[in-house]
Every structure is written in structure tokens, then in C-alpha cells.
DRENMIRO-153534 format. One record per residue (C-alpha): residue number from 0; residue in three letters; x negated, y negated, z. Coordinates in pm, whole numbers. Last residue first. Example, Ala and Ser with C-alpha at 12.3 -4.5 7.8 and 13.67 -1.06 7.14 Angstrom:
+------+------+--------+--------+--------+
| resi | resn |      X |      Y |      Z |
+------+------+--------+--------+--------+
|    1 |  ser |  -1367 |    106 |    714 |
|    0 |  ala |  -1230 |    450 |    780 |
+------+------+--------+--------+--------+
***
This chain:
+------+------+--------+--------+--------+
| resi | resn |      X |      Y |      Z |
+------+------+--------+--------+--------+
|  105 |  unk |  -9667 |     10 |   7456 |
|  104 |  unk |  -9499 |   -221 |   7698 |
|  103 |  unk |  -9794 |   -132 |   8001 |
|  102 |  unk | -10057 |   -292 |   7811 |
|  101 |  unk |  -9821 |   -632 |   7679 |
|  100 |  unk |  -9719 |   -640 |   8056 |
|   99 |  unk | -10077 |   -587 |   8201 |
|   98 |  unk | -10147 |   -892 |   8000 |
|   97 |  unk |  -9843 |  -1092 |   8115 |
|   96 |  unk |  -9983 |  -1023 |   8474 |
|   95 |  unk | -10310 |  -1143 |   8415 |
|   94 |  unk | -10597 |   -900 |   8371 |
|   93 |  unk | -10883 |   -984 |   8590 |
|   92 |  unk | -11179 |   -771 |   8371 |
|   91 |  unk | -11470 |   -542 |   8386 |
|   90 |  unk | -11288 |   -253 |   8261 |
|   89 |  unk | -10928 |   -208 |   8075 |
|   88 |  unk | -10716 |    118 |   7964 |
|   87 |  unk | -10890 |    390 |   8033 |
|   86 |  unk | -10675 |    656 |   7973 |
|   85 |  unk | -10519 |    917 |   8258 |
|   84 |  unk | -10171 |    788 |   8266 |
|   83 |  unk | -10254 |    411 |   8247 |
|   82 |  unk | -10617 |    372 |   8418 |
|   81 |  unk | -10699 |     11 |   8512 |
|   80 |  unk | -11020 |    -94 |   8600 |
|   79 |  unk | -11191 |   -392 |   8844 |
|   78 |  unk | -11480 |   -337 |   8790 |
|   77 |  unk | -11780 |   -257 |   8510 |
|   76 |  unk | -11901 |     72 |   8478 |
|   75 |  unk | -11606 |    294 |   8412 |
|   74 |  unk | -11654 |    656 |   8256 |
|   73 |  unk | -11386 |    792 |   8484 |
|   72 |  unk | -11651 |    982 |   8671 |
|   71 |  unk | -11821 |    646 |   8761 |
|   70 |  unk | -11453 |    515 |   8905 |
|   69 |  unk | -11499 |    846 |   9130 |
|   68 |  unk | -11832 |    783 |   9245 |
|   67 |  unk | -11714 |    448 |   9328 |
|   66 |  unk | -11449 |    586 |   9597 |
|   65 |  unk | -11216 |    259 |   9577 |
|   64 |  unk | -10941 |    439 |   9366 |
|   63 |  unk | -10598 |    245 |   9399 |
|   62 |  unk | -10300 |    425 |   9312 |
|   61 |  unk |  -9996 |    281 |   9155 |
|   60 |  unk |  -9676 |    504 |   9099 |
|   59 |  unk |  -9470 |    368 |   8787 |
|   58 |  unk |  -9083 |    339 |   8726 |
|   57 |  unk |  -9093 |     38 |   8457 |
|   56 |  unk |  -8845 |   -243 |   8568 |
|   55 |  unk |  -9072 |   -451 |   8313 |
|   54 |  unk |  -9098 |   -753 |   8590 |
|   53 |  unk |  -9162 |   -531 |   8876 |
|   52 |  unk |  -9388 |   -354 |   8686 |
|   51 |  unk |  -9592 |   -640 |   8591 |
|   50 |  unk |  -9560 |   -757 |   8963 |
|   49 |  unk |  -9737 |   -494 |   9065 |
|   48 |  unk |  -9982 |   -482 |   8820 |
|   47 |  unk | -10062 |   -842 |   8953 |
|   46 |  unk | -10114 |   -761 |   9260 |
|   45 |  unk | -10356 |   -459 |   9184 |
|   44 |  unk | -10541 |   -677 |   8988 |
|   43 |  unk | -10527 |   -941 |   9295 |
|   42 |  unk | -10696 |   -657 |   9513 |
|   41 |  unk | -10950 |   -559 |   9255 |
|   40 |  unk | -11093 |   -931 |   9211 |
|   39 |  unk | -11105 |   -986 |   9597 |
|   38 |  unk | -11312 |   -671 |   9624 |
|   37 |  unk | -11175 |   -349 |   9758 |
|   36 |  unk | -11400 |    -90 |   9591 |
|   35 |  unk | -11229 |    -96 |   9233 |
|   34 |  unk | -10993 |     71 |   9024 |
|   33 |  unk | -10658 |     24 |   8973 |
|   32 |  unk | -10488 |    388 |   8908 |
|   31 |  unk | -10121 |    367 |   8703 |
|   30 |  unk |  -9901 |    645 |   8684 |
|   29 |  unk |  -9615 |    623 |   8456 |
|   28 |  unk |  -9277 |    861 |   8576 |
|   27 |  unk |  -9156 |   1010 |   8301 |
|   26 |  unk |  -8813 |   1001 |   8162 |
|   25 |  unk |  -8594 |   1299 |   8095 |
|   24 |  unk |  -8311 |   1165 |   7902 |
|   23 |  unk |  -8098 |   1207 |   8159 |
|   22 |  unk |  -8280 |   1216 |   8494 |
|   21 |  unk |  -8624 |    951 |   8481 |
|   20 |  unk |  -8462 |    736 |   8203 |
|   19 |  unk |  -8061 |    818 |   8346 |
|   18 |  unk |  -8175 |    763 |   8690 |
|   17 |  unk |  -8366 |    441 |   8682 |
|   16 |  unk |  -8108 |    254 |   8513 |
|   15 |  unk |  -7898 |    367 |   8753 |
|   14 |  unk |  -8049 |    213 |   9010 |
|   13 |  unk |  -8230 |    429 |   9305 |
|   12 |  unk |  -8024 |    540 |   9604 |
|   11 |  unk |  -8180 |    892 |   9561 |
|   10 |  unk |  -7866 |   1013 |   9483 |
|    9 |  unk |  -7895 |   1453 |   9496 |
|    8 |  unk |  -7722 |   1581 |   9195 |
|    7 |  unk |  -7353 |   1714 |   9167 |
|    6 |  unk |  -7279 |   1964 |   8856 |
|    5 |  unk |  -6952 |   1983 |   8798 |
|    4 |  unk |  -6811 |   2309 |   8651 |
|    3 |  unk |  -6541 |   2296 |   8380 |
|    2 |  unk |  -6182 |   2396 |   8489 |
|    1 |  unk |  -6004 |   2066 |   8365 |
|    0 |  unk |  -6208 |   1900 |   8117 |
+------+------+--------+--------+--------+
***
């Protein structure tokens, strides 16, 4: 309507899709943690979470925690892990990418 303000925002240069989940209907960005000291095992997990959020278009920062006191404090024994916003999602086991999908589309 003529005469209403206009609020500009910043463009990022990310897709639109992006914007109106993270912007509009005030999305939240996921935050994933793969845990493990470095091992072959740990670095394909963290491939193939990747590529599960690649494939989901999911906004999602991943972080990988090596420091094995701090995959103790998370109550994780067994590596490689996956933490999903805080919760222990998986220990002890290469997930495949279509698993991380089914854990990540809940």
C-alpha cells in the first residue's frame, strides 16, 4: 500500500528457500556435532552427514569434536557419534547417508 514503510533486510545471497524457513517463519538453524578423534570411520560419517544435508536442503552447521574427553562428557563410549541439537542421536556406528536422512527428517 502506498505510504506503508518497507522494511529492507540484508541478502545474504542464500536461496530463498533458505530465507523464508530461517527469516519468515523463523526457522532454526540445526546443529549437528560428529564425534570422533579423526579415524577413517569418523571422517566418512562426517561425509556422509554432509551429503545428507545436502540432499534434504536442511540449513545445519556441522562440528566435529575430536577432544575425547569431550565425547566422554556427552555420555558416548563407542565412536563415531552424532549429536543432533544437543541429543545423542547414534554411537558406535557408520551411518549411511540415507540413515542420517531418516534421523535428520524427524
Amino acid at each position: 500500500m502506498p505510504g506503508e514503510p518497507v522494511i529492507v533486510l540484508p541478502w545474504s545471497g542464500r536461496g530463498v528457500s533458505d530465507f523464508y524457513r530461517t527469516v519468515l517463519i523463523g526457522g532454526v538453524k540445526m546443529k549437528i556435532e560428529v564425534l570422533g578423534p579423526g579415524c577413517p570411520r569418523c571422517q566418512t560419517l562426517e561425509a556422509n552427514v554432509r551429503e545428507a544435508i545436502r540432499q534434504l536442503d536442511i540449513e545445519a552447521d556441522v562440528e566435529k569434536v575430536t577432544a575425547m574427553g569431550e565425547i566422554a562428557a556427552r555420555g558416548v563410549m563407542s565412536v563415531p557419534g552424532v549429536v543432533v541439537d544437543g541429543e545423542v542421536v547414534s554411537t558406535g556406528k557408520l551411518l549411511s547417508v540415507e540413515e542420517v536422512k531418516t534421523i535428520l527428517g524427524k
